[in-house]
PDB file of the backbone (N, CA, C, O) and the ligand in Angstrom, with CONECT records:
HET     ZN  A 101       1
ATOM      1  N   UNK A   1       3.249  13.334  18.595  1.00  0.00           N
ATOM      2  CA  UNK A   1       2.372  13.672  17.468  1.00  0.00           C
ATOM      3  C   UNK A   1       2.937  13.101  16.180  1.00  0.00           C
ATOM      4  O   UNK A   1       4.157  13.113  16.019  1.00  0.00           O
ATOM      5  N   UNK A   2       1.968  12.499  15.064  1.00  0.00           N
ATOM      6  CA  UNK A   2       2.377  11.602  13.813  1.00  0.00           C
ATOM      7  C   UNK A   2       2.199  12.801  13.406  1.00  0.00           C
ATOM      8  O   UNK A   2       1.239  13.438  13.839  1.00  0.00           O
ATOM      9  N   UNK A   3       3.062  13.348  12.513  1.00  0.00           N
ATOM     10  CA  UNK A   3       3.056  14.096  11.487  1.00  0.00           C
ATOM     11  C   UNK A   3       2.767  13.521   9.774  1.00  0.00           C
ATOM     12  O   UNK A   3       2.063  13.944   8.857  1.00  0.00           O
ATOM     13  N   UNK A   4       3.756  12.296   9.938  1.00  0.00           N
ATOM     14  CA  UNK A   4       3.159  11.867   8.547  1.00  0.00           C
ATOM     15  C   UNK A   4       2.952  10.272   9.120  1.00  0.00           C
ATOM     16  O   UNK A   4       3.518   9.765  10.089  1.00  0.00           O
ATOM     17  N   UNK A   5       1.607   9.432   7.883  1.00  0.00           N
ATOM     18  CA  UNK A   5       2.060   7.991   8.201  1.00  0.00           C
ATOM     19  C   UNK A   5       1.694   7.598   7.034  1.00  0.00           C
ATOM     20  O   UNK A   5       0.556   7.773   6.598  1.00  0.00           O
ATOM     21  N   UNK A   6       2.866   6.879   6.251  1.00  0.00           N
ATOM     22  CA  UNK A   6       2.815   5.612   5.198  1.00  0.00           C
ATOM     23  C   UNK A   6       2.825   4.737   5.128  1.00  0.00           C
ATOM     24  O   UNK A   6       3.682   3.945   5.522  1.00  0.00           O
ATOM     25  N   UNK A   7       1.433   4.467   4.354  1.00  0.00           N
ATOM     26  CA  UNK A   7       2.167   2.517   3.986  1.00  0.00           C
ATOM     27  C   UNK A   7       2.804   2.139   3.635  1.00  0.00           C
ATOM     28  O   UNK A   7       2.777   0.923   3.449  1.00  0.00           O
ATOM     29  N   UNK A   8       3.729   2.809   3.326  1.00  0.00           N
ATOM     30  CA  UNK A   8       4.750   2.268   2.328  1.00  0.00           C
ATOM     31  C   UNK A   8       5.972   1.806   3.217  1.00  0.00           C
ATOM     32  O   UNK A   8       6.545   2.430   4.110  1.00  0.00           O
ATOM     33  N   UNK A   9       6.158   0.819   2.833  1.00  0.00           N
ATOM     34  CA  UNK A   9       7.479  -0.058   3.718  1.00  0.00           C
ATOM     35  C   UNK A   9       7.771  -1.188   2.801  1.00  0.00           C
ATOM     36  O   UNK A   9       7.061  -1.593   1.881  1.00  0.00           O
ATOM     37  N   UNK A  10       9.147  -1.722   3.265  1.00  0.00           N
ATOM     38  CA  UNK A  10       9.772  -2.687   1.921  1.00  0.00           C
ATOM     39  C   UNK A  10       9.212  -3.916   2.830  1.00  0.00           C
ATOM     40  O   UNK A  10       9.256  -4.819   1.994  1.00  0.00           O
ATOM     41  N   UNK A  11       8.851  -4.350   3.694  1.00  0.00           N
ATOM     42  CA  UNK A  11       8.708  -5.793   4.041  1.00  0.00           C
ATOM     43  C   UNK A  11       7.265  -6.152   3.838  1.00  0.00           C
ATOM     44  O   UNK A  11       7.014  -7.094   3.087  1.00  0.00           O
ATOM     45  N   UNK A  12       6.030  -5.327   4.587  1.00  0.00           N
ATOM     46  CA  UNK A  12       4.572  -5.862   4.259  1.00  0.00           C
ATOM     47  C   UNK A  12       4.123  -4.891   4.329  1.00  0.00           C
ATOM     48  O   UNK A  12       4.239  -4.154   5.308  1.00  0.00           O
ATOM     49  N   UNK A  13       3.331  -4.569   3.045  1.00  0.00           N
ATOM     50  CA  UNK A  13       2.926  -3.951   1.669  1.00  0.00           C
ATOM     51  C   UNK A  13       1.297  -3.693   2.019  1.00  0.00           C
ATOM     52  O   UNK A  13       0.559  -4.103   1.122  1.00  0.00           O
ATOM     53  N   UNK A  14       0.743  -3.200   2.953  1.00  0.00           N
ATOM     54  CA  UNK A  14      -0.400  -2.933   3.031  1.00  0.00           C
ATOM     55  C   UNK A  14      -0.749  -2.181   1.807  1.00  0.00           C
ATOM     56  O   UNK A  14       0.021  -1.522   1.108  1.00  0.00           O
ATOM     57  N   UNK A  15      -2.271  -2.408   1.614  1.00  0.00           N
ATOM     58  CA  UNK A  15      -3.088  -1.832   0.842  1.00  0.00           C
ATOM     59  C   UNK A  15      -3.540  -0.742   1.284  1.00  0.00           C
ATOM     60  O   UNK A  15      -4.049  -0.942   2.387  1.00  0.00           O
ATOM     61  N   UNK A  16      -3.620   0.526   0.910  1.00  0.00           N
ATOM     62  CA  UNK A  16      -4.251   1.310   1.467  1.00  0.00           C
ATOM     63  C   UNK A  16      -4.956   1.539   2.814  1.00  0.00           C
ATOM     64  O   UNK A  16      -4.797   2.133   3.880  1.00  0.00           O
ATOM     65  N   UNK A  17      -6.140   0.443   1.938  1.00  0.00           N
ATOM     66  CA  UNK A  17      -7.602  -0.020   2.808  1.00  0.00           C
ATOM     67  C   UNK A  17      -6.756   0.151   4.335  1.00  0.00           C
ATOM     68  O   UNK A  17      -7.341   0.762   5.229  1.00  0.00           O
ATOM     69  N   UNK A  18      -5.518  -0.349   4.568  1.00  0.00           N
ATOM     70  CA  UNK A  18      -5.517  -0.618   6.136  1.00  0.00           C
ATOM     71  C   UNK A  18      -5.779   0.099   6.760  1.00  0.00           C
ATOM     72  O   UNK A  18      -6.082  -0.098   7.937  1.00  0.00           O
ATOM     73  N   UNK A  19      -5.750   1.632   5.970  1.00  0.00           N
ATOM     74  CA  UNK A  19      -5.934   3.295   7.145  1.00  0.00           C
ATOM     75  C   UNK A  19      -6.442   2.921   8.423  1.00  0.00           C
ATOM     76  O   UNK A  19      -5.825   3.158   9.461  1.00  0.00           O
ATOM     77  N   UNK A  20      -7.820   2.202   8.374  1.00  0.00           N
ATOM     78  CA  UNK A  20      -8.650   2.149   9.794  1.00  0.00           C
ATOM     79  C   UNK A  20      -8.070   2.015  11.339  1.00  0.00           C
ATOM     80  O   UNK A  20      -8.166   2.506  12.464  1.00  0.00           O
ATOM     81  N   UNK A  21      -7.116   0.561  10.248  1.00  0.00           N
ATOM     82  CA  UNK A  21      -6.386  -0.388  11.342  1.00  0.00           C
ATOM     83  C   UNK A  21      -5.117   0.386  12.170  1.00  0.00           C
ATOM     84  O   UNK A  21      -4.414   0.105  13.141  1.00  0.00           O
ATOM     85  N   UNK A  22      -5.246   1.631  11.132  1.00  0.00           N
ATOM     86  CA  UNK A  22      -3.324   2.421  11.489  1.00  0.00           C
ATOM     87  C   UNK A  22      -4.595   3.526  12.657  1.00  0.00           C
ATOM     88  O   UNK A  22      -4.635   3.555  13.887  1.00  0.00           O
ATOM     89  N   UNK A  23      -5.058   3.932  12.118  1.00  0.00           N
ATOM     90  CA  UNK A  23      -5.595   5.175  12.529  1.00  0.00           C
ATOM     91  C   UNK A  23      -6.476   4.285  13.966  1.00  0.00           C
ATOM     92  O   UNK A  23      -6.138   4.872  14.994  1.00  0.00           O
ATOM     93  N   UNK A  24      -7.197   3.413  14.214  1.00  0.00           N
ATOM     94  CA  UNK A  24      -7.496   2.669  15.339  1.00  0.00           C
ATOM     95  C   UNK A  24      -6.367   2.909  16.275  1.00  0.00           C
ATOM     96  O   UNK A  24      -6.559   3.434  17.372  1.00  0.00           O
ATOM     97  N   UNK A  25      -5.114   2.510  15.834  1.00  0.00           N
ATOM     98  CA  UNK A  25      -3.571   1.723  16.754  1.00  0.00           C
ATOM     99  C   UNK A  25      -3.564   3.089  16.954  1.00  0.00           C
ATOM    100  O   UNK A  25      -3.926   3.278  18.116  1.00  0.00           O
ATOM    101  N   UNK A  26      -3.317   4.210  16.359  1.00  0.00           N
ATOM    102  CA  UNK A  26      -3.079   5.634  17.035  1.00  0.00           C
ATOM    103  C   UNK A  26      -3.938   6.042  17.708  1.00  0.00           C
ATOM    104  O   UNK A  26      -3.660   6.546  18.795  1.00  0.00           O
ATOM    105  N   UNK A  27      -5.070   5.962  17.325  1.00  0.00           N
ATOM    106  CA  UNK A  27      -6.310   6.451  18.513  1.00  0.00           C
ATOM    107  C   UNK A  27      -6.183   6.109  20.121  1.00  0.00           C
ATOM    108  O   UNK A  27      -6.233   6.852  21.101  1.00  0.00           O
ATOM    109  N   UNK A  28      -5.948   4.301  19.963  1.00  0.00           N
ATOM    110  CA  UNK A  28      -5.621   3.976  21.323  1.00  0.00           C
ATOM    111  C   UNK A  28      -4.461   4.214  21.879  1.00  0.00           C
ATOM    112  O   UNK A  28      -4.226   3.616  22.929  1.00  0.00           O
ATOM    113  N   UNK A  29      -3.350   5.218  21.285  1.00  0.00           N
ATOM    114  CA  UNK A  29      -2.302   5.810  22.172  1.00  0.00           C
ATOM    115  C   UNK A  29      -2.312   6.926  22.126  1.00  0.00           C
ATOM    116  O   UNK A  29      -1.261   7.455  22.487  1.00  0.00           O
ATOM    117  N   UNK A  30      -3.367   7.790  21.711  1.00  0.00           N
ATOM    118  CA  UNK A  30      -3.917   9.370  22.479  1.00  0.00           C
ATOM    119  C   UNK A  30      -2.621   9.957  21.252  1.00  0.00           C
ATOM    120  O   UNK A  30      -2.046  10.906  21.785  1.00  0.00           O
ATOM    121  N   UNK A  31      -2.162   9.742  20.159  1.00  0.00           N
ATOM    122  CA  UNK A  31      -1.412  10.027  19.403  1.00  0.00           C
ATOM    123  C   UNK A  31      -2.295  10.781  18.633  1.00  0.00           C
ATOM    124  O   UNK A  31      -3.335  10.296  18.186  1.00  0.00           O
ATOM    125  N   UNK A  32      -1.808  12.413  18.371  1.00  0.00           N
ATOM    126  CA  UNK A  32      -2.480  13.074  17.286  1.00  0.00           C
ATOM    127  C   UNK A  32      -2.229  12.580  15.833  1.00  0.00           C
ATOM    128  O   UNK A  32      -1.075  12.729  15.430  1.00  0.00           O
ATOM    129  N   UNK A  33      -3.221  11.959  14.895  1.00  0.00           N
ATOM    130  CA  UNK A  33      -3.143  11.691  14.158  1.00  0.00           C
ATOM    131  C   UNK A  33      -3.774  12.696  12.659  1.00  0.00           C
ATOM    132  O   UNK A  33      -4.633  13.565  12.806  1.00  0.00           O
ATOM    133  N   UNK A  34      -3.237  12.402  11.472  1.00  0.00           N
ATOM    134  CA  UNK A  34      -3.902  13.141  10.400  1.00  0.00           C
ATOM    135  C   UNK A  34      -4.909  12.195  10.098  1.00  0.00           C
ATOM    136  O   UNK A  34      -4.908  11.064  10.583  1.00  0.00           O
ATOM    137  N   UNK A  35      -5.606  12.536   9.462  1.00  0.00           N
ATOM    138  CA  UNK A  35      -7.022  12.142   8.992  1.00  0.00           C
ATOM    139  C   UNK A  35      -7.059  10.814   7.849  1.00  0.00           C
ATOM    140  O   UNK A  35      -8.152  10.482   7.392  1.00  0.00           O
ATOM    141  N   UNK A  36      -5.886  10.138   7.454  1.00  0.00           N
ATOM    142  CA  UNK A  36      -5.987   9.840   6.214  1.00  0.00           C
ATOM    143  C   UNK A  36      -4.479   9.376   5.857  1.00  0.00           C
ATOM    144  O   UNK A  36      -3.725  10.348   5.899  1.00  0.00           O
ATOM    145  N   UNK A  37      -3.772   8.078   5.491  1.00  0.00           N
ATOM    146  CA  UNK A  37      -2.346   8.515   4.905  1.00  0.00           C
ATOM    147  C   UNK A  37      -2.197   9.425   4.312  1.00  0.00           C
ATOM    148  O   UNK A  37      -2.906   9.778   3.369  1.00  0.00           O
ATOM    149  N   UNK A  38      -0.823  10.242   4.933  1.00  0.00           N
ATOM    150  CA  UNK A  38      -0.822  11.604   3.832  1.00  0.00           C
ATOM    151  C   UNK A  38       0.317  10.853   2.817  1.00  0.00           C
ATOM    152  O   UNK A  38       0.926  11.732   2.207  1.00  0.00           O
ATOM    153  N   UNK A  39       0.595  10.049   2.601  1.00  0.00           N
ATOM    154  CA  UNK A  39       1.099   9.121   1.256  1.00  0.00           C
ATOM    155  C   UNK A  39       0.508   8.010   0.852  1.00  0.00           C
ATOM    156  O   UNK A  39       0.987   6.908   1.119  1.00  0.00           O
ATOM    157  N   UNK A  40      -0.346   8.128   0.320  1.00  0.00           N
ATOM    158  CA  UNK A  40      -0.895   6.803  -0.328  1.00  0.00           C
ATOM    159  C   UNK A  40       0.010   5.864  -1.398  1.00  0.00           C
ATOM    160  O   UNK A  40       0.383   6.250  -2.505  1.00  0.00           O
ATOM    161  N   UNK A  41       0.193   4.950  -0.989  1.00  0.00           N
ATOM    162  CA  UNK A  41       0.940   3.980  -2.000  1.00  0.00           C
ATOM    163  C   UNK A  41      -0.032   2.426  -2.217  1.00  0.00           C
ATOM    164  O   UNK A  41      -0.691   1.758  -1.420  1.00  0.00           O
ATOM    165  N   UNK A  42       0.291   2.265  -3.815  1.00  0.00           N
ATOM    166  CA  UNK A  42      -0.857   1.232  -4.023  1.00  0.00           C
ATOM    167  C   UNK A  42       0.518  -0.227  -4.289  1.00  0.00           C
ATOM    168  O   UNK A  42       1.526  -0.373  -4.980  1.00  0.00           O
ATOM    169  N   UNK A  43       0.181  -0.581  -3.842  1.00  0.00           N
ATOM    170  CA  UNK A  43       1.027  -1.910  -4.560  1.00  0.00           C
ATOM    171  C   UNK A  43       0.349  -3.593  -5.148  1.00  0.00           C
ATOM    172  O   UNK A  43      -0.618  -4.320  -4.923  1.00  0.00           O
ATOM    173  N   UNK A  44       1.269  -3.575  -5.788  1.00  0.00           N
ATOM    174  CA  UNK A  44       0.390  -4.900  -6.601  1.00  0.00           C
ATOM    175  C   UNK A  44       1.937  -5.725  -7.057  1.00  0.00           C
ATOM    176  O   UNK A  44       3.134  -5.462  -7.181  1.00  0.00           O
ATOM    177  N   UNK A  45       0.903  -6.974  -7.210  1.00  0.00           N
ATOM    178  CA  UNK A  45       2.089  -8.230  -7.207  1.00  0.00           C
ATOM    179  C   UNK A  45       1.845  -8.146  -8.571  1.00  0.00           C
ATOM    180  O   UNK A  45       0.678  -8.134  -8.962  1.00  0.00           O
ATOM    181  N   UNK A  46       3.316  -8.051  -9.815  1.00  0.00           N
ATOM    182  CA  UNK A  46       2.548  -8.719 -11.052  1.00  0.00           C
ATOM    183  C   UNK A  46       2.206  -9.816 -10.767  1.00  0.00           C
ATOM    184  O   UNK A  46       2.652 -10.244  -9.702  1.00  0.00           O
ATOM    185  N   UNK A  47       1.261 -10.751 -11.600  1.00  0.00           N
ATOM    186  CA  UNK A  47       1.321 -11.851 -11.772  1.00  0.00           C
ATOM    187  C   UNK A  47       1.755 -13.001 -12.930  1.00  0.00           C
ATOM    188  O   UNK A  47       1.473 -14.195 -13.036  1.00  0.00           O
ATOM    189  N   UNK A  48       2.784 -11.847 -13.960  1.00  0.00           N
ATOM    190  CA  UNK A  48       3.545 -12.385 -14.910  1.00  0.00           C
ATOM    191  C   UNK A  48       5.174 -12.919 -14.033  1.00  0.00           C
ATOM    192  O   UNK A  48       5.516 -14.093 -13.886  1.00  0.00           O
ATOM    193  N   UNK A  49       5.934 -11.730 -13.573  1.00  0.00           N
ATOM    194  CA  UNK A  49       6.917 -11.830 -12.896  1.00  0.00           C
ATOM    195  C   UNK A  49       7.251 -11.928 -11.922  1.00  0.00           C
ATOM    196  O   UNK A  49       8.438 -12.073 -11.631  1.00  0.00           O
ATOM    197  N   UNK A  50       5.948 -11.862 -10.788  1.00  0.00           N
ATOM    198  CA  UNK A  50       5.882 -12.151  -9.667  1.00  0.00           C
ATOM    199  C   UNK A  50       6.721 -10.116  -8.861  1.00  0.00           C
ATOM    200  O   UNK A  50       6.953  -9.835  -7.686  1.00  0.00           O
ATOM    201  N   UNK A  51       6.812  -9.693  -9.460  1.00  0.00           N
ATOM    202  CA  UNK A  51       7.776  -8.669  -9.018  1.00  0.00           C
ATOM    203  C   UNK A  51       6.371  -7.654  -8.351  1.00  0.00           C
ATOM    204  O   UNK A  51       5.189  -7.614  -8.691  1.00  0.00           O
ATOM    205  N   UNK A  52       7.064  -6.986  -7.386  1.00  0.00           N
ATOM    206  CA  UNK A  52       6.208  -5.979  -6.407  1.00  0.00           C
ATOM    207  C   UNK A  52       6.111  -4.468  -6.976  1.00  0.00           C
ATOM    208  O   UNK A  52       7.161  -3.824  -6.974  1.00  0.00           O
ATOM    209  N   UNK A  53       5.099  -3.936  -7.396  1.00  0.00           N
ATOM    210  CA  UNK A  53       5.283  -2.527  -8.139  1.00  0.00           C
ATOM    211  C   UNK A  53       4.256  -1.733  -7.070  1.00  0.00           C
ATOM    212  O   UNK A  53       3.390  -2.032  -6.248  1.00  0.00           O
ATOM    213  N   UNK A  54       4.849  -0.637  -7.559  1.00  0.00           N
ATOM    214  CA  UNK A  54       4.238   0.105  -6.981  1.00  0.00           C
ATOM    215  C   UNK A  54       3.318   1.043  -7.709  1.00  0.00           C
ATOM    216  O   UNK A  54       3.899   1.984  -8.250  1.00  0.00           O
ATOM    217  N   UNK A  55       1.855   0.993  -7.861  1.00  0.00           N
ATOM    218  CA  UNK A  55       1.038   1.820  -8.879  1.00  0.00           C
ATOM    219  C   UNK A  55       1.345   2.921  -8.671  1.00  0.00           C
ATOM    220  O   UNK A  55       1.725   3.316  -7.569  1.00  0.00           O
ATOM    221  N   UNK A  56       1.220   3.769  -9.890  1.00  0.00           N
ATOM    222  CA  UNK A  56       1.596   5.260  -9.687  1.00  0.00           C
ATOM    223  C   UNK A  56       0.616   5.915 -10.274  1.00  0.00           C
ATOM    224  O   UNK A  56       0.340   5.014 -11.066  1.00  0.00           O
ATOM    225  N   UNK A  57      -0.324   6.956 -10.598  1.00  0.00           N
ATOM    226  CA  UNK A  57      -1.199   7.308 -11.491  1.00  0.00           C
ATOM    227  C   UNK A  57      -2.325   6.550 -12.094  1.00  0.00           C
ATOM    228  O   UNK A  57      -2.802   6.532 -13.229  1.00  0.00           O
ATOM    229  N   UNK A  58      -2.648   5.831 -10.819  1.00  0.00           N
ATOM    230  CA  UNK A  58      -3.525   4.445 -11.325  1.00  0.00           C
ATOM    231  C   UNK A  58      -3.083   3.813 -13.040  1.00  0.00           C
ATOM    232  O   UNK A  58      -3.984   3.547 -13.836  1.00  0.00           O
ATOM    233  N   UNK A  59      -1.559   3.638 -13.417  1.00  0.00           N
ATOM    234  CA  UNK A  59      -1.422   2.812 -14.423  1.00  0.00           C
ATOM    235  C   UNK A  59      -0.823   1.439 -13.874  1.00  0.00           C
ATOM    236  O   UNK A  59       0.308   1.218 -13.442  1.00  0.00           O
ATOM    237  N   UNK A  60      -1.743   0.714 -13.995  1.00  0.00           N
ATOM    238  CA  UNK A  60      -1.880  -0.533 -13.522  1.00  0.00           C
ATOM    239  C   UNK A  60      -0.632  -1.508 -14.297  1.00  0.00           C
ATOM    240  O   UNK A  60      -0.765  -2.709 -14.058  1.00  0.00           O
ATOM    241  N   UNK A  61       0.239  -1.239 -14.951  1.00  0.00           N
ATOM    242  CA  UNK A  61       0.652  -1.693 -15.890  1.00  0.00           C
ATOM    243  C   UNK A  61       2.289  -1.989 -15.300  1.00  0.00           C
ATOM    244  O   UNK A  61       3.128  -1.135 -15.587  1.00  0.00           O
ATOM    245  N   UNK A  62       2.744  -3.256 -14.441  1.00  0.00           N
ATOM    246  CA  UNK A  62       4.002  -4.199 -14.331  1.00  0.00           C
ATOM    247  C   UNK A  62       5.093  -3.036 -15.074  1.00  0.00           C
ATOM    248  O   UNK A  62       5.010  -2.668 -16.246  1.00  0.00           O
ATOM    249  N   UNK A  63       6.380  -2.457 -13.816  1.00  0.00           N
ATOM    250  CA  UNK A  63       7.422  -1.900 -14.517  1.00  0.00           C
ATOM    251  C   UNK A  63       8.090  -2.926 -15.212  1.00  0.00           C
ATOM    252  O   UNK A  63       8.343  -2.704 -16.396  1.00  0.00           O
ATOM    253  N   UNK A  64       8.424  -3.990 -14.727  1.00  0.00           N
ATOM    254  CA  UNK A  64       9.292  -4.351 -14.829  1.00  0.00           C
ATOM    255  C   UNK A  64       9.179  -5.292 -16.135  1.00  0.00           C
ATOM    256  O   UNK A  64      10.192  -5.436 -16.819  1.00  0.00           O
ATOM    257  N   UNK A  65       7.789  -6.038 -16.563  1.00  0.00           N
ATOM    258  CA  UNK A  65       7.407  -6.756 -17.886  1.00  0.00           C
ATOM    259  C   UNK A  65       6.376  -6.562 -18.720  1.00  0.00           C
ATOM    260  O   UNK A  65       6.040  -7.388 -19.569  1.00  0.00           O
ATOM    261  N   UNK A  66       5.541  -4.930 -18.438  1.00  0.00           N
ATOM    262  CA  UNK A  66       4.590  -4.359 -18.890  1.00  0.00           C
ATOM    263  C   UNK A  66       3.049  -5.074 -19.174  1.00  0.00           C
ATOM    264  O   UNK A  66       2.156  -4.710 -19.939  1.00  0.00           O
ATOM    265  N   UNK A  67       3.116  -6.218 -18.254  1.00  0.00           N
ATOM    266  CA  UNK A  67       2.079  -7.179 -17.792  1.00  0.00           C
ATOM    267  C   UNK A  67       1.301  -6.199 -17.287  1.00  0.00           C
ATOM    268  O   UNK A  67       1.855  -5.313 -16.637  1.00  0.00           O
ATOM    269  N   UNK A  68      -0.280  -6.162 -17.505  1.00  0.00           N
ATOM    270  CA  UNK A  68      -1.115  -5.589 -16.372  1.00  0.00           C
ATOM    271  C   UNK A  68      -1.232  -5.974 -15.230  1.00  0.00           C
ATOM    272  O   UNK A  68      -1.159  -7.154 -14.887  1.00  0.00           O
ATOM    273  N   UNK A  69      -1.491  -4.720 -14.266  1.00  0.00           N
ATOM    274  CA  UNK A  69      -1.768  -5.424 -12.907  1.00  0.00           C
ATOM    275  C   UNK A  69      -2.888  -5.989 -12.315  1.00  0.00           C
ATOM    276  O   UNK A  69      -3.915  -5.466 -12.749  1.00  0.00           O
ATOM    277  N   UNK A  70      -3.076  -6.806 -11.538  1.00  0.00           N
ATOM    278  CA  UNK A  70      -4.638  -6.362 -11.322  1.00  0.00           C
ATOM    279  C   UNK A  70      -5.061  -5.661 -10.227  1.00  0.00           C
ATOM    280  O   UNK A  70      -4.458  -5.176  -9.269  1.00  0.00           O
ATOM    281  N   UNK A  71      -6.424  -5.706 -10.609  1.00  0.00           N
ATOM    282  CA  UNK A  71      -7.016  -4.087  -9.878  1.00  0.00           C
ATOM    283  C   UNK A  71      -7.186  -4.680  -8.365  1.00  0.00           C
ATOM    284  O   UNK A  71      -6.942  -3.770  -7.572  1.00  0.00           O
ATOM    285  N   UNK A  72      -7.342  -5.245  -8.053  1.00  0.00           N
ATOM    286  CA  UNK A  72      -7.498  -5.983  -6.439  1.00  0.00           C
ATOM    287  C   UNK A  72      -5.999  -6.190  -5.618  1.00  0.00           C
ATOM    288  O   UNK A  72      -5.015  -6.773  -6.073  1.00  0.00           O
ATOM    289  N   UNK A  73      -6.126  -5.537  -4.272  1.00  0.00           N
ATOM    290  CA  UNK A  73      -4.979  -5.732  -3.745  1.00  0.00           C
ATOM    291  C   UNK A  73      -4.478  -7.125  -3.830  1.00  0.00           C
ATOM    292  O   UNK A  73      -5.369  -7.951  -3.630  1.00  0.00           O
ATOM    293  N   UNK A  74      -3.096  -7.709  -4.112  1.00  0.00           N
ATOM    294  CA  UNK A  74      -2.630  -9.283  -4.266  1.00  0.00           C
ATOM    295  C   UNK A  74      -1.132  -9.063  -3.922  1.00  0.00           C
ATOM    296  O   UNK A  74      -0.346  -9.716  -4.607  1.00  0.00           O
ATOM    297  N   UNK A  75      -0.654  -8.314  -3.048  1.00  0.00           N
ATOM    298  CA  UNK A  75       0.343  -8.497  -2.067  1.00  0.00           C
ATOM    299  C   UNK A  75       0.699  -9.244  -1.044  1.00  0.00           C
ATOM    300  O   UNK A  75       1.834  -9.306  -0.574  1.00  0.00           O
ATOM    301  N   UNK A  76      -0.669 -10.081  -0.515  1.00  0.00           N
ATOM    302  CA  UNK A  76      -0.072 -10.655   0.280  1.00  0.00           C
ATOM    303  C   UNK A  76      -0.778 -12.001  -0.143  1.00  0.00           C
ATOM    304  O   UNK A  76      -1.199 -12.530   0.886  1.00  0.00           O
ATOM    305  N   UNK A  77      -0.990 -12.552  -0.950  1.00  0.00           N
ATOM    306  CA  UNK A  77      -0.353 -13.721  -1.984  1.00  0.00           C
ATOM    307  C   UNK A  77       0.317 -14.467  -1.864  1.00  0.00           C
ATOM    308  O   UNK A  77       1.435 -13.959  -1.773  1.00  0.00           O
ATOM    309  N   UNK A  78       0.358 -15.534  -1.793  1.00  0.00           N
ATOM    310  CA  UNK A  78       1.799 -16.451  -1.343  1.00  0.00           C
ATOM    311  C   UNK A  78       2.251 -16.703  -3.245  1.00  0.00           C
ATOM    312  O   UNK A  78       1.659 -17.061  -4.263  1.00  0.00           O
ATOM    313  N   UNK A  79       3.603 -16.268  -2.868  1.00  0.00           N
ATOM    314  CA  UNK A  79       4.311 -16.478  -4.212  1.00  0.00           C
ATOM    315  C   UNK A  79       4.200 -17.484  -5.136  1.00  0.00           C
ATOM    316  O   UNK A  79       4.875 -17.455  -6.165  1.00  0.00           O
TER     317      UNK A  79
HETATM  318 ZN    ZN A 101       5.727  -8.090 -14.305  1.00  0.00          ZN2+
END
């Protein structure tokens, strides 16, 4: 049984959106699943510094050079 499942991982940075694709892969192994990531994490590439943030409070706004982010997933972007 999954008790919890996140997107959140340091190598590939799904968008949310993937739930379907996670919650599909558990379906077809009879794995009790929750309804929904119970951690949602948004991530976005700046596109000033190239650096990977992680949205928090929908403020779209680059920690690291206070560049906005943009609103469309762009994680998997080629650098
Ligand atoms: Zn930045």
């Amino acid at each position: 049984m999954v008790e919890e499942v996140s997107n959140q991982s340091t190598g590939y940075c799904p968008d949310v959106s993937s739930w379907p694709a996670v919650a599909e892969a558990l379906d077809r192994t009879g794995i009790h699943r929750p309804p929904g990531f119970t951690q949602e994490v948004v991530f976005r590439r700046c596109h000033s510094c190239r650096e990977l943030n992680i949205v928090r409070e929908k403020d779209f706004v680059c920690v690291f050079c206070g560049e906005d982010l943009p609103p469309e997933w762009n994680v998997g972007e080629p650098l």
